[in-house]
C-alpha positions as CSV (number, residue, x, y, z in Angstrom):
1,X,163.2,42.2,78.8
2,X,166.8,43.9,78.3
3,X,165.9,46.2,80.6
4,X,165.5,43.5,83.1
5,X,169.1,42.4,82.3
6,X,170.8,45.7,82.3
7,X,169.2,46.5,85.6
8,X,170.8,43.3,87.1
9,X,174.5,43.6,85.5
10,X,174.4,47.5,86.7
11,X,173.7,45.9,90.1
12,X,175.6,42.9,90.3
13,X,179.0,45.2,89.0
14,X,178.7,47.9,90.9
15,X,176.3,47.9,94.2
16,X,177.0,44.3,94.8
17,X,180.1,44.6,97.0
18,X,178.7,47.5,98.8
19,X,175.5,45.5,99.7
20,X,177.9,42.8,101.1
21,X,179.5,45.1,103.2
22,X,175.8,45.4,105.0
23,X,175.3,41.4,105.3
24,X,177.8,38.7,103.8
25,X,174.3,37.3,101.8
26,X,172.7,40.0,100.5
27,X,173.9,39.7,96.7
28,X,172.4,35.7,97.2
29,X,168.7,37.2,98.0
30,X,169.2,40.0,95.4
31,X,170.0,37.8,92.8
32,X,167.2,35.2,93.9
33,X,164.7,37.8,93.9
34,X,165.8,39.2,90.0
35,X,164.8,35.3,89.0
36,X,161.7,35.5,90.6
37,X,161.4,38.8,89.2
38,X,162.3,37.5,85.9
39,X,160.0,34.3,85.9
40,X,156.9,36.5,86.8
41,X,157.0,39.6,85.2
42,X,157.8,37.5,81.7
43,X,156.3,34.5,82.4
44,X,159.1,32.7,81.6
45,X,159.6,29.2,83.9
46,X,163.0,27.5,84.2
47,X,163.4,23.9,83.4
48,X,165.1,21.0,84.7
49,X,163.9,17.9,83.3
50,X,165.8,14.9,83.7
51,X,166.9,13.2,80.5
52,X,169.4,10.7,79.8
53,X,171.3,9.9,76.7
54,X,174.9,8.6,76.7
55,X,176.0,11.9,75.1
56,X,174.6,13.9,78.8
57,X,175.8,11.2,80.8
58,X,179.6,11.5,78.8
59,X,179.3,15.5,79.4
60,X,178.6,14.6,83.5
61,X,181.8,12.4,83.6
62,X,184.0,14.7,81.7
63,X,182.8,17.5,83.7
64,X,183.7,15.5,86.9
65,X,187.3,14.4,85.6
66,X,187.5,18.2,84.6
67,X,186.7,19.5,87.9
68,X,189.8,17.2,89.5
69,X,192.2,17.7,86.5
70,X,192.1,21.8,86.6
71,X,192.0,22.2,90.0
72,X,196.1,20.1,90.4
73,X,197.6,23.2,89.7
74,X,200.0,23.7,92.7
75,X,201.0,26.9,91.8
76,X,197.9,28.8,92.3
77,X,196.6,29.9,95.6
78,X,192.2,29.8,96.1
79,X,191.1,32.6,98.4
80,X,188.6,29.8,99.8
81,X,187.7,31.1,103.6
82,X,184.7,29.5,104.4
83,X,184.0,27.2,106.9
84,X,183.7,23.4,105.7
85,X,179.5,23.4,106.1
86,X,179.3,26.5,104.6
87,X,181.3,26.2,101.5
88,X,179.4,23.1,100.8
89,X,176.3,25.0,101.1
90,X,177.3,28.1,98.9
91,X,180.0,26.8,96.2
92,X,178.4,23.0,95.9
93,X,174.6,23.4,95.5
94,X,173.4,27.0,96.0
95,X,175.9,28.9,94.1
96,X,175.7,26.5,91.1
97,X,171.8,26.9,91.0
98,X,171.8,30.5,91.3
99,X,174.4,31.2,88.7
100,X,172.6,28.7,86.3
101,X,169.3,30.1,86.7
102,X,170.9,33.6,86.3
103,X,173.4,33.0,83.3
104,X,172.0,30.6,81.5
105,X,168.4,30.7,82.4
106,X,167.4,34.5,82.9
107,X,170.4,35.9,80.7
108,X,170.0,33.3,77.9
109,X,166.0,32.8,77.7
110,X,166.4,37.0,77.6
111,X,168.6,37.3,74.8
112,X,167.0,34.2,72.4
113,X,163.2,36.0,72.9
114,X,165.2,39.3,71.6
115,X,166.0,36.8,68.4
116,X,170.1,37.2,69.2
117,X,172.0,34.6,67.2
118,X,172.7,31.3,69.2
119,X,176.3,32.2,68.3
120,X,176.1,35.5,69.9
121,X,174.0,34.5,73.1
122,X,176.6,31.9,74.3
123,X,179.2,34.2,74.0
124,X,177.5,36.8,75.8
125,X,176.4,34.4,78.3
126,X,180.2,32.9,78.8
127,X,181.7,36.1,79.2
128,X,178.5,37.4,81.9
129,X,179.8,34.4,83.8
130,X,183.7,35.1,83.8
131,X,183.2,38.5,84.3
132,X,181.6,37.5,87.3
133,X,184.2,35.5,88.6
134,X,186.7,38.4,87.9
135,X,184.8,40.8,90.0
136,X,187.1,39.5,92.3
137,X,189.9,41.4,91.1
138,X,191.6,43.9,93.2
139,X,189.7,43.6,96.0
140,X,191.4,40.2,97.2
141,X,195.3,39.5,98.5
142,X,197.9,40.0,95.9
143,X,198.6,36.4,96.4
144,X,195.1,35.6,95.4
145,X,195.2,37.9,92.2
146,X,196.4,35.1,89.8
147,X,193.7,32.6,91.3
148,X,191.0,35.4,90.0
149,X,192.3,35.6,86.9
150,X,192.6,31.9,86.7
151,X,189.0,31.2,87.3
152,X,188.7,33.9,84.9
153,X,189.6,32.3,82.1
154,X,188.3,28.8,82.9
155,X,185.0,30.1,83.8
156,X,184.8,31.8,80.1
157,X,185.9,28.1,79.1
158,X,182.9,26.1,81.0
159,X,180.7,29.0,80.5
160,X,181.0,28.2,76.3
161,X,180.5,24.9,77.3
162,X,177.5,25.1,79.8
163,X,175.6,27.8,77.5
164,X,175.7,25.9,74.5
165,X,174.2,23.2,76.1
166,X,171.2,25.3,77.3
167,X,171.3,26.4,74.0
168,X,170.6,23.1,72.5
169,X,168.5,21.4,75.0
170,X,167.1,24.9,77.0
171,X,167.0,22.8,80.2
172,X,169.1,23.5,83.2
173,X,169.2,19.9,84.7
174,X,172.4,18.9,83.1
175,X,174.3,21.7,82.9
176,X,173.4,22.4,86.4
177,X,174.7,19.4,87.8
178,X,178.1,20.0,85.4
179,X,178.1,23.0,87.6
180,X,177.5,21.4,91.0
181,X,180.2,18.5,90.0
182,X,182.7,20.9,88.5
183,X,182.4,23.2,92.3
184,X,182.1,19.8,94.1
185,X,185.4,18.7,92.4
186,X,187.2,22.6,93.3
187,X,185.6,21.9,97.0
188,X,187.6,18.2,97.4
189,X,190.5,20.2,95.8
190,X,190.6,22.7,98.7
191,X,189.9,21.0,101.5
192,X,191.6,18.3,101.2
193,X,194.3,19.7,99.8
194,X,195.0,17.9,96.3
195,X,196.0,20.9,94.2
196,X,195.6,24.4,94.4
């Protein structure tokens, strides 16, 4: 199962922007195809099963004030250059999926069947999905170099918070719709020009 895991970090770090070069969505079908890969070869099924209680429902509404309150930072330039349709697509409901089912699901599920502390496993997982967001780094404007760093350090933030809730509850409905609500709130942010 590691091996799994190390073979998609070596990717994702360092053949992922090359593959990008090829076709702007090649990293999505990678990374789709390592959860597939994943699921199969260790017959491991992700879940999202829907379950209220006031303490998810709380979680969903601070994660949607969150996503307005951290995003009125004038300062701080975003790199966004998507169209409208497509950013919608990609940073509102793929994106979110995808990185849940990758970080929490296929990273996490691997680490807690290699009996890793929980401790240890969100950690790991929060810092898999800031290190992802600072891949960034270097390869982007100058003007956009604090914005990476920025979302480097809140990702590391949400990414405590999102994996010790897949920790406690190993489901990825709700922390998967944090995720959508948090990118949704970033989206409104961008486009319509609220903040950064």
């Amino acid at each position: 199962m590691l091996w799994w895991i190390l073979a998609y970090f070596t990717y994702s770090y360092f053949l992922h922007s090359h593959l990008e070069s090829y076709w702007a969505y090649s990293s999505y079908l990678i990374d789709i195809l390592f959860v597939i890969g994943f699921a199969l070869i260790f017959h491991i099924r992700p879940h999202f099963r829907i379950a209220y209680s006031w303490q998810h429902l709380l979680a969903i509404a601070l994660g949607a004030l969150l996503c307005f309150v951290i995003f009125f930072t004038p300062s701080i330039q975003s790199p966004m250059i998507m169209d409208q349709w497509q950013s919608i697509l990609l940073l509102c409901l793929f994106g979110p999926l995808l990185e849940e089912l990758l970080y929490r699901f296929m990273l996490m599920e691997s680490l807690l069947r290699l009996q890793f502390s929980k401790k240890i496993v969100v950690l790991v997982s929060a810092l898999a999905f800031a290190a992802s967001h600072l891949k960034a780094y270097g390869l982007v404007s100058p003007n956009y170099e604090t914005f990476i760093l920025f979302q480097g350090a809140y990702t590391f933030m949400l990414g405590l918070w999102w994996a010790n809730e897949y920790c406690k509850t190993r489901n990825l409905y709700h922390v998967t719709i944090l995720h959508i609500l948090f990118n949704f709130g970033y989206w409104l942010t961008t486009y319509y020009g609220f903040g950064v």
